[in-house]
C-alpha positions as CSV (number, residue, x, y, z in Angstrom):
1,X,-41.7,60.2,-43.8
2,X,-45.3,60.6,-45.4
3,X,-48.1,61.6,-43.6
4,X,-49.4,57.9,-43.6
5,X,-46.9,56.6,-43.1
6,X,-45.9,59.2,-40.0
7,X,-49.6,58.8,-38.2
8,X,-49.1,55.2,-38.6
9,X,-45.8,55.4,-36.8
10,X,-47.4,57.4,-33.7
11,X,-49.9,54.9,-33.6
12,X,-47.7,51.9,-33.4
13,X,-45.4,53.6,-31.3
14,X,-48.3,54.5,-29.0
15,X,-49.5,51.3,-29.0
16,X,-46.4,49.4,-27.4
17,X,-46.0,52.2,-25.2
18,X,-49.7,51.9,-23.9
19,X,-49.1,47.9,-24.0
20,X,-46.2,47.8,-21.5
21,X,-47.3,50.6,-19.2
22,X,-51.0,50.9,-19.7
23,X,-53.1,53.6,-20.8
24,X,-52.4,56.2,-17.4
25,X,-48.6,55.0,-17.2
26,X,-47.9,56.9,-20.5
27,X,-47.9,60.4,-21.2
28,X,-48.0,62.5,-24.6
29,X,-44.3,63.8,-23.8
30,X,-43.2,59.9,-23.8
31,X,-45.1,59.0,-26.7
32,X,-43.4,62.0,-28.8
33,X,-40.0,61.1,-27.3
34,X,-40.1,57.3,-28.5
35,X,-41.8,58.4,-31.7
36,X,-39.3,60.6,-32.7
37,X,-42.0,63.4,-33.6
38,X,-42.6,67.4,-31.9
39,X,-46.3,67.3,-29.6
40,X,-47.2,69.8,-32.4
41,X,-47.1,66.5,-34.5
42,X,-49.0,63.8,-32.3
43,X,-51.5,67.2,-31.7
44,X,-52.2,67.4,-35.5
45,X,-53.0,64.1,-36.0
46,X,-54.7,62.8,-32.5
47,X,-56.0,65.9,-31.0
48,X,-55.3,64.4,-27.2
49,X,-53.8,61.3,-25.9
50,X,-57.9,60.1,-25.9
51,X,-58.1,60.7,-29.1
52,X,-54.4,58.3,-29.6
53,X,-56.4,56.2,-27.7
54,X,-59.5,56.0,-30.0
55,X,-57.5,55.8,-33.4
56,X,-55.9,52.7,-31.8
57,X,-59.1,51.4,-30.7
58,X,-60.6,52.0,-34.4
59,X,-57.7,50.6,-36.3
60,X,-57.3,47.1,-33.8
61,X,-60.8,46.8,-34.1
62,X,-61.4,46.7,-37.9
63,X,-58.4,44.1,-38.1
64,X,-60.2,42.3,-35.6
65,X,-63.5,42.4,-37.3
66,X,-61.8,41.5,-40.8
67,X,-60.2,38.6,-39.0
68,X,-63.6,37.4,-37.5
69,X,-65.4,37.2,-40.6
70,X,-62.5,35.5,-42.3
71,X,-62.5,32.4,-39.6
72,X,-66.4,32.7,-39.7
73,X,-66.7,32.1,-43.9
74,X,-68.0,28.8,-44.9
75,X,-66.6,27.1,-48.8
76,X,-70.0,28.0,-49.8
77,X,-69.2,32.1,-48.6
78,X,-66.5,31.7,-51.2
């Protein structure tokens, strides 16, 4: 797996993870175990579990705000 493609995978994974049990029901050592990657890994990318949290935060929120101005353009946008 690429390195992309690999951060993309800890975030996703991180994500659901954070989605069913919230954000103090998970730790790093699950997060790891459902990605399939070492701590080592998640630590390389993320820093902390905070900073998982933040990277999720930053990549929902741009599809959200890409989303918003889509439903927000008028024919005459175009």
């Amino acid at each position: 797996m690429d390195s992309d493609n690999n951060r993309q995978w800890i975030l996703s994974t991180a994500l659901e993870l954070f989605s069913k049990k919230g954000y103090d029901g998970v730790g790093m050592a699950e997060i790891c175990a459902e990605a399939e990657v070492s701590k080592p890994t998640v630590y390389y990318y993320f820093q902390s579990k905070k900073g998982l949290f933040e990277a999720i935060l930053n990549d929902c929120g741009e599809v959200m705000c890409d989303e918003l101005r889509k439903a927000t353009l008028t024919e005459r946008d175009f």
